[in-house]
C-alpha positions in Angstrom: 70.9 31.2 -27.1 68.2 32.4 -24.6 65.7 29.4 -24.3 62.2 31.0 -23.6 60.8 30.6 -20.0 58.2 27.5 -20.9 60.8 25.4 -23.0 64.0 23.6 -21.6 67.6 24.5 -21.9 67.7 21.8 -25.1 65.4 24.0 -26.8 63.0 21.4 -27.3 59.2 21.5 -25.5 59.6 19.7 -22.3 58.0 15.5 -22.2 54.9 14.2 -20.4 55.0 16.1 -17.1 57.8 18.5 -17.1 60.4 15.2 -17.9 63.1 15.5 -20.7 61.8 12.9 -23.2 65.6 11.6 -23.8 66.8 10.9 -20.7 63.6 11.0 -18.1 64.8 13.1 -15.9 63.1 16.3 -14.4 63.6 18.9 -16.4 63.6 21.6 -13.8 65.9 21.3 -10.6 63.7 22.4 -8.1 60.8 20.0 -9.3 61.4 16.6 -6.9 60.0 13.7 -8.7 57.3 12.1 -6.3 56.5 8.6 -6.7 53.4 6.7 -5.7 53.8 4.9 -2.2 50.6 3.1 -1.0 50.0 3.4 2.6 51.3 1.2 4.8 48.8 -1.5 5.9 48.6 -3.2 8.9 46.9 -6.9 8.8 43.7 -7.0 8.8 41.8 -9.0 11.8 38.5 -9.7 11.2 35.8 -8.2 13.9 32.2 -9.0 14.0 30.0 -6.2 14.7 29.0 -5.6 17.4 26.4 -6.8 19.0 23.1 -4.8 19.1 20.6 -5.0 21.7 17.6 -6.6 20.7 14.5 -4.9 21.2 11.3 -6.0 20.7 9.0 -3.8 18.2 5.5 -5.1 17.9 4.6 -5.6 13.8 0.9 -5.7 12.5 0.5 -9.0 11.9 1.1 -10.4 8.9 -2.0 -12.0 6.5 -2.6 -15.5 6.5 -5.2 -16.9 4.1 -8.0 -18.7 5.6 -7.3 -22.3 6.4 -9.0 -24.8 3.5 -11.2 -27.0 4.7 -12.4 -30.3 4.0 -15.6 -30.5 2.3 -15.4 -33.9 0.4 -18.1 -35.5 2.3 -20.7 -32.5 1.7 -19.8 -32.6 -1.7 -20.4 -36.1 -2.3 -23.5 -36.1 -0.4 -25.0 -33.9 -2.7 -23.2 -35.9 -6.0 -24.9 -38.9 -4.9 -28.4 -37.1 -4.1 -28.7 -35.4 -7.5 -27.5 -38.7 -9.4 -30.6 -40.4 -7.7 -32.7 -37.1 -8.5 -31.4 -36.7 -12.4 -30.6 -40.2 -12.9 -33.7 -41.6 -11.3 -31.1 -44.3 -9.3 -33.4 -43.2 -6.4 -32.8 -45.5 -3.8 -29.3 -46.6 -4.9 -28.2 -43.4 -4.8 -30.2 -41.2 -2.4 -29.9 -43.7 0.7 -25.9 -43.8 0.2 -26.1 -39.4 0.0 -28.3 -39.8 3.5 -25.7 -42.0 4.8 -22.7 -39.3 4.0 -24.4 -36.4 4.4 -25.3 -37.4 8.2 -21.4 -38.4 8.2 -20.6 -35.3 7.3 -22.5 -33.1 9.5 -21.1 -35.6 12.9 -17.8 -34.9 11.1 -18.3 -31.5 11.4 -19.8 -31.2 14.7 -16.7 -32.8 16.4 -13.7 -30.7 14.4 -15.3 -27.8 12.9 -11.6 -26.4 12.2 -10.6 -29.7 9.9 -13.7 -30.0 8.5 -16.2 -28.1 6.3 -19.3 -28.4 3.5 -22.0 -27.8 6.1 -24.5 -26.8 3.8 -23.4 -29.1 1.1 -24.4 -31.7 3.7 -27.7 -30.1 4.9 -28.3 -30.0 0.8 -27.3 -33.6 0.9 -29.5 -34.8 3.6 -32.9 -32.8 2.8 -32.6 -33.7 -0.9 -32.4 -37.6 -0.2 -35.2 -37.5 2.3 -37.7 -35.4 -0.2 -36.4 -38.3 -2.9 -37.1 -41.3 -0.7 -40.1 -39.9 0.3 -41.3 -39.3 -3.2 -40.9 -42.7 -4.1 -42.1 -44.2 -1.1 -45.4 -42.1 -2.4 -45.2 -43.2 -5.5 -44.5 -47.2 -4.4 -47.5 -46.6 -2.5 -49.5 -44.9 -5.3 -48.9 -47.6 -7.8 -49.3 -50.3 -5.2 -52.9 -48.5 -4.6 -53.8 -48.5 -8.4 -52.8 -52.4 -8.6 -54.8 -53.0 -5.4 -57.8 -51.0 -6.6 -57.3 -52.4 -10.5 -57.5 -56.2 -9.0 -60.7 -55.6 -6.6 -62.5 -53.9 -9.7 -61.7 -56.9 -11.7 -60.2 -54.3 -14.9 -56.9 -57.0 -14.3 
């Protein structure tokens, strides 16, 4: 019995890969069975890399915000002038807003880099004099009418 070129001597189609299914072994002689052998490996010593020179490339700088300064005393210096304005506390809160707004300004005369609210305490300053001013008028006013009210006798 002539077994066809493709098929074994057993008569049966050849196993997985050309391997007789029954016993595992090759089922043509000149085919060599070649089994997986990983490469050899040495041990492996850690290197570093090495070292690259270092060289300098200038970079755009990069963008810091503005520093925040410290404008409590400006701010407060106004507070205080437009409580005595709104809340006629005139002189009990106007003379204090002089007081802090002139702190403010010397605070920001001697570190202008710390300290802001410049025109919060110019605001601050010119609003409690125009207050105190206006009552001091109007003290003297109502002083005048009382004086001229007792002279005419109408009292």
């Amino acid at each position: 019995m002539n077994a066809p070129p493709n098929q074994p001597p057993s008569g049966r189609p050849p196993g997985p890969m050309g391997f007789d299914p029954n016993t595992g072994q090759p089922l043509y002689p000149a085919q060599q069975q070649q089994v997986y052998q990983p490469p050899a490996q040495q041990p492996q010593v850690f290197q570093p890399p090495a070292q690259q020179p270092q060289v300098f490339q200038p970079q755009s700088p990069a963008y810091t915000p503005p520093k925040k300064l410290d404008e409590t005393l400006g701010w407060v210096s106004v507070g205080l002038m437009a409580a005595g304005w709104l809340m006629q506390f005139h002189l009990f809160a106007t003379i204090p807003a002089l007081i802090v707004g002139i702190m403010a300004k010397n605070k920001i005369k001697k570190d202008p880099e710390k300290f802001g609210g410049g025109t919060m305490a110019t605001i601050g300053i010119i609003g409690s004099i125009v207050n105190i001013v206006i009552v001091f008028l109007l003290v003297f006013i109502w002083i005048a009418i009382m004086l001229i009210a007792l002279i005419s006798g109408n009292m």
